[in-house]
PAMARVO-59930 format. One line per 5 residues: number of its first residue (from 1); for each residue x, y, z of N, C-alpha, C. Coordinates in nm, 2 decimals, decimal comma, m for minus. Layout:
N
NUM) X/Y/Z/X/Y/Z/X/Y/Z; ...
//
This chain:
116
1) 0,81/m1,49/1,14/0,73/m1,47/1,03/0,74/m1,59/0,94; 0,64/m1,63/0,86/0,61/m1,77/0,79/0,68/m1,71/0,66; 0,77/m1,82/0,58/0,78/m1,81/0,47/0,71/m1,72/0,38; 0,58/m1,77/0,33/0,48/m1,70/0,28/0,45/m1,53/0,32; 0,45/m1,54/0,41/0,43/m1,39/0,46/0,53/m1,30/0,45
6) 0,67/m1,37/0,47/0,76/m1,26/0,43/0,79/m1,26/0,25; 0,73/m1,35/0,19/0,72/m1,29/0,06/0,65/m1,25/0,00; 0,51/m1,21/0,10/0,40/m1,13/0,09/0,45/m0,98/0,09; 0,49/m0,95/0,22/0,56/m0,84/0,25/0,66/m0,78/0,19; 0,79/m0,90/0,11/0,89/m0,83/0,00/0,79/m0,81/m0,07
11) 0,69/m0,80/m0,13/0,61/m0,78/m0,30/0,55/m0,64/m0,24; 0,45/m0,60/m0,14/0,43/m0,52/m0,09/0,52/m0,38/m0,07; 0,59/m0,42/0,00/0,72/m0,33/0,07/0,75/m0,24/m0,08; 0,79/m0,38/m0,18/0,85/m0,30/m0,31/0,77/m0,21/m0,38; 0,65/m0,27/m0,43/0,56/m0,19/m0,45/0,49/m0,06/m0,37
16) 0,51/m0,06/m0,29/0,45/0,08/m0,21/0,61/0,17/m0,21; 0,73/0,11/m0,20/0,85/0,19/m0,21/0,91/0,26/m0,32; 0,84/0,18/m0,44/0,89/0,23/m0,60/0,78/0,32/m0,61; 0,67/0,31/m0,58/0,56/0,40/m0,61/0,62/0,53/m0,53; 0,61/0,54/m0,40/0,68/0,65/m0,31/0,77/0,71/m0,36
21) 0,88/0,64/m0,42/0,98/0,69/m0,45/0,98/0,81/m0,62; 0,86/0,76/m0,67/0,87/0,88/m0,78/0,79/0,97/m0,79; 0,75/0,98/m0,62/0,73/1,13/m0,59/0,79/1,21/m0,49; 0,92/1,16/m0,45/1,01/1,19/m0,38/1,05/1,12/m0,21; 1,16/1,16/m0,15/1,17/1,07/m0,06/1,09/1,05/0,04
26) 1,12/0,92/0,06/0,96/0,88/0,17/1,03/0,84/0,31; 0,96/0,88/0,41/0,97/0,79/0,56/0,89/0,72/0,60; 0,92/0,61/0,62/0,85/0,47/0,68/0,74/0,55/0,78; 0,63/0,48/0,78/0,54/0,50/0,91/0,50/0,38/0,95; 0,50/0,24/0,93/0,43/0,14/0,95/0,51/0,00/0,88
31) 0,53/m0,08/0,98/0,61/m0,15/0,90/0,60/m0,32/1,02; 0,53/m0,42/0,99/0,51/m0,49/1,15/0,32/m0,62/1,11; 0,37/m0,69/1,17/0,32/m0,79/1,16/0,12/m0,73/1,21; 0,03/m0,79/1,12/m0,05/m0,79/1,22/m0,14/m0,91/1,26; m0,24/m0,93/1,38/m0,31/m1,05/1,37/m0,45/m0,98/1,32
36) m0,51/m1,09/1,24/m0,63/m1,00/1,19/m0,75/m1,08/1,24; m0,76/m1,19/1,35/m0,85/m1,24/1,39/m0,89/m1,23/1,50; m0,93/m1,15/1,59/m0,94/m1,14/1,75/m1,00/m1,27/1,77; m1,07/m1,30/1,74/m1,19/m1,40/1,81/m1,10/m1,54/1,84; m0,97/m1,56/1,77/m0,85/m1,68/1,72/m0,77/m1,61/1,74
41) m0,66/m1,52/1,89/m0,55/m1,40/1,83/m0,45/m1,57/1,75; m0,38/m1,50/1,68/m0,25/m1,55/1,64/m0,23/m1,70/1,54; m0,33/m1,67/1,47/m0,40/m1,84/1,35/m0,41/m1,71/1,22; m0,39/m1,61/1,20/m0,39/m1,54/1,07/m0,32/m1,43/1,13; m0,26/m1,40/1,04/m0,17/m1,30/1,04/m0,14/m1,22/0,89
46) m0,13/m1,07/0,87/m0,09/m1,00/0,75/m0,01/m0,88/0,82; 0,05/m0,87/0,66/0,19/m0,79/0,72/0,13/m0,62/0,65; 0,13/m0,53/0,77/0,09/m0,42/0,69/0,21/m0,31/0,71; 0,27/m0,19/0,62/0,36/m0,14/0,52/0,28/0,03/0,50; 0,39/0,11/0,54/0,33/0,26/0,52/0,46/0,37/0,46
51) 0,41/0,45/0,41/0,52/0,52/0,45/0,46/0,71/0,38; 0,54/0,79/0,40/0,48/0,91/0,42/0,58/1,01/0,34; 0,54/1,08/0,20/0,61/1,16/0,11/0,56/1,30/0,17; 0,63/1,39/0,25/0,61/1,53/0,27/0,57/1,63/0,16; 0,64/1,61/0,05/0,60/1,71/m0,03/0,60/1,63/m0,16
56) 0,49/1,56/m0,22/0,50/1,51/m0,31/0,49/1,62/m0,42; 0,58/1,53/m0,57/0,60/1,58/m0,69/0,48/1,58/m0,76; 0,38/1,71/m0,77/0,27/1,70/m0,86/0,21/1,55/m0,85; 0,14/1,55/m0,74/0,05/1,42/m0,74/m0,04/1,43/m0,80; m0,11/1,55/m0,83/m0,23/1,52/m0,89/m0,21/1,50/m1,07
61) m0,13/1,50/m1,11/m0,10/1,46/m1,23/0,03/1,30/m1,22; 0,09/1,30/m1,17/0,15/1,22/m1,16/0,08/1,05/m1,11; 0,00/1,08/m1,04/m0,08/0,94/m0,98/m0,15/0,87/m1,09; m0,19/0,95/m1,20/m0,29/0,89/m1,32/m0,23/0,81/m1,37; m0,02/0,89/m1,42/0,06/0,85/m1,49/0,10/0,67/m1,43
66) 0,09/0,66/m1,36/0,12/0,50/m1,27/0,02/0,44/m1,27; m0,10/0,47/m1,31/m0,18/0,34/m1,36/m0,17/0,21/m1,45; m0,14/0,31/m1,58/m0,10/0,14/m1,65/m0,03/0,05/m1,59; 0,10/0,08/m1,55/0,22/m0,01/m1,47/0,13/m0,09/m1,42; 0,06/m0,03/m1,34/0,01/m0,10/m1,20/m0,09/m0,21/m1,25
71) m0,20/m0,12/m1,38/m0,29/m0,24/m1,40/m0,23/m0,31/m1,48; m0,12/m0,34/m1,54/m0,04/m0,41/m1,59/m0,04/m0,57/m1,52; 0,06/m0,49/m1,43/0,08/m0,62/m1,28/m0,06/m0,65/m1,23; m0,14/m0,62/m1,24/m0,28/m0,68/m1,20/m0,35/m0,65/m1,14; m0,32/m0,51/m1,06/m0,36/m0,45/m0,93/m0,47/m0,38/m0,98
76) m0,60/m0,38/m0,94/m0,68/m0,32/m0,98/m0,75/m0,18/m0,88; m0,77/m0,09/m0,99/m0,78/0,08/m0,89/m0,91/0,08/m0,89; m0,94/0,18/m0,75/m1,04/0,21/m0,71/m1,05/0,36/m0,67; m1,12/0,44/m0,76/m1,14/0,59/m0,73/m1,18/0,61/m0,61; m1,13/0,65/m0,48/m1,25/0,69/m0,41/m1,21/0,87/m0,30
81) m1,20/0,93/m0,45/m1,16/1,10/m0,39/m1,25/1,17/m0,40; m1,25/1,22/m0,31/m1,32/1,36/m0,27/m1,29/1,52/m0,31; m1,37/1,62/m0,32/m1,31/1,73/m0,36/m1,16/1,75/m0,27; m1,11/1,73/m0,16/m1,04/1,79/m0,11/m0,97/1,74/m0,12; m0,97/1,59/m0,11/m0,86/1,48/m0,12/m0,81/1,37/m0,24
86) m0,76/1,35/m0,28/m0,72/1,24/m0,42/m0,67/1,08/m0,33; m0,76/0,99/m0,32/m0,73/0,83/m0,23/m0,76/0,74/m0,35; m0,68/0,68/m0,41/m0,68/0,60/m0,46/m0,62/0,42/m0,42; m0,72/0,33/m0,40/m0,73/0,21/m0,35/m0,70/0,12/m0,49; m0,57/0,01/m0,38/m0,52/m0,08/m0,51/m0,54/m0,22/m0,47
91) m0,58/m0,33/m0,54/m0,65/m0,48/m0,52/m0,57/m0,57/m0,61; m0,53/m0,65/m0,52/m0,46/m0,78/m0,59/m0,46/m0,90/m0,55; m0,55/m1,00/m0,54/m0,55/m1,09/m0,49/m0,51/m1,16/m0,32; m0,62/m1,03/m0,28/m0,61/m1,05/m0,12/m0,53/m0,90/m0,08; m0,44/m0,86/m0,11/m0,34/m0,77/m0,10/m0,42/m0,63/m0,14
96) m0,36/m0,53/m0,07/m0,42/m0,40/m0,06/m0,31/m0,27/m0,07; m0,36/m0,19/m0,12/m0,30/m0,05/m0,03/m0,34/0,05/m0,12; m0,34/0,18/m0,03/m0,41/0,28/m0,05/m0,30/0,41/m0,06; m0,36/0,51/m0,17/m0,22/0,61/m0,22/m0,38/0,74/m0,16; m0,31/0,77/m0,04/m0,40/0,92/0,00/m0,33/1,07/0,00
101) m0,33/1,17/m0,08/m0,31/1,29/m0,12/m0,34/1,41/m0,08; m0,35/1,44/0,04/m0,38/1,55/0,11/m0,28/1,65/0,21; m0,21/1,71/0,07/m0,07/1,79/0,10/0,03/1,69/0,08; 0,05/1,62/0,21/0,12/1,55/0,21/0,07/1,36/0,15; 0,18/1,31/0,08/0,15/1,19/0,02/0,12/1,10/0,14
106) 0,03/0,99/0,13/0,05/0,85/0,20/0,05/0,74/0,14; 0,10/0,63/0,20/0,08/0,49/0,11/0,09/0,42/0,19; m0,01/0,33/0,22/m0,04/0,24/0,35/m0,11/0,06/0,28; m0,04/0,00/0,31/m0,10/m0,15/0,24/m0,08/m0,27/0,38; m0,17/m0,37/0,34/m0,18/m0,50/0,38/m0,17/m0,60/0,31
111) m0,16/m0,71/0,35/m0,09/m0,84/0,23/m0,26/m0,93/0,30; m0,28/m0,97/0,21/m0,38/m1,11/0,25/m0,33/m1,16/0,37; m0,47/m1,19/0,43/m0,40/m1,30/0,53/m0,29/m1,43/0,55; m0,26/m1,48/0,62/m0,18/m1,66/0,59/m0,19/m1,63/0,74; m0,21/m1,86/0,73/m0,18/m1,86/0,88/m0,06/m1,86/0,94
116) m0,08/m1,85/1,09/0,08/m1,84/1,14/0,13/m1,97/1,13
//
């Protein structure tokens, strides 16, 4: 992994972990390099990051509460729920991840590209 990319992935990692973590304990689901160019395999690469809260703590009130923080740090939110489900999309300069609420919590992100 390139310099850059693995401190794509610490900023990541931490951020989707501290979030996870204050709605109770989380298990990894995704954790691993990917290429994001078929057409060129292995000239861009992003590191994508999951992980999965069983029984989260009052998410539907809780999730609002972690906005400021987040738009603080820069990350900018994107509503995109449905009656059944609460998915909230986060944006940071190339970097991603997504907080989906259906029963069970998820939090799944990608870092910008960088080449290999």
């Amino acid at each position: 992994m390139t310099p850059e990319l693995r401190r794509l992935a610490a900023e990541l990692t931490t951020v989707i972990d501290a979030i996870a973590a204050s709605f109770g304990p989380a298990d990894r689901t995704l954790d691993g390099e990917l290429d994001c160019d078929p057409t060129t395999p292995g000239r861009l690469l992003c590191w994508q990051y999951g992980v999965r809260v069983e029984h989260p703590a009052s998410p539907e009130t809780h999730l609002p509460s972690l906005l400021p923080a987040l738009h603080a740090d820069g990350w900018e939110s994107h509503d995109r729920s449905t009656p059944a489900e609460q998915i909230t999309r986060f944006t940071r300069d190339g970097t991603d991840f997504t907080i989906h609420v259906a029963g069970a919590l998820t939090i799944i992100g990608s870092t910008r590209p960088v080449p290999a």
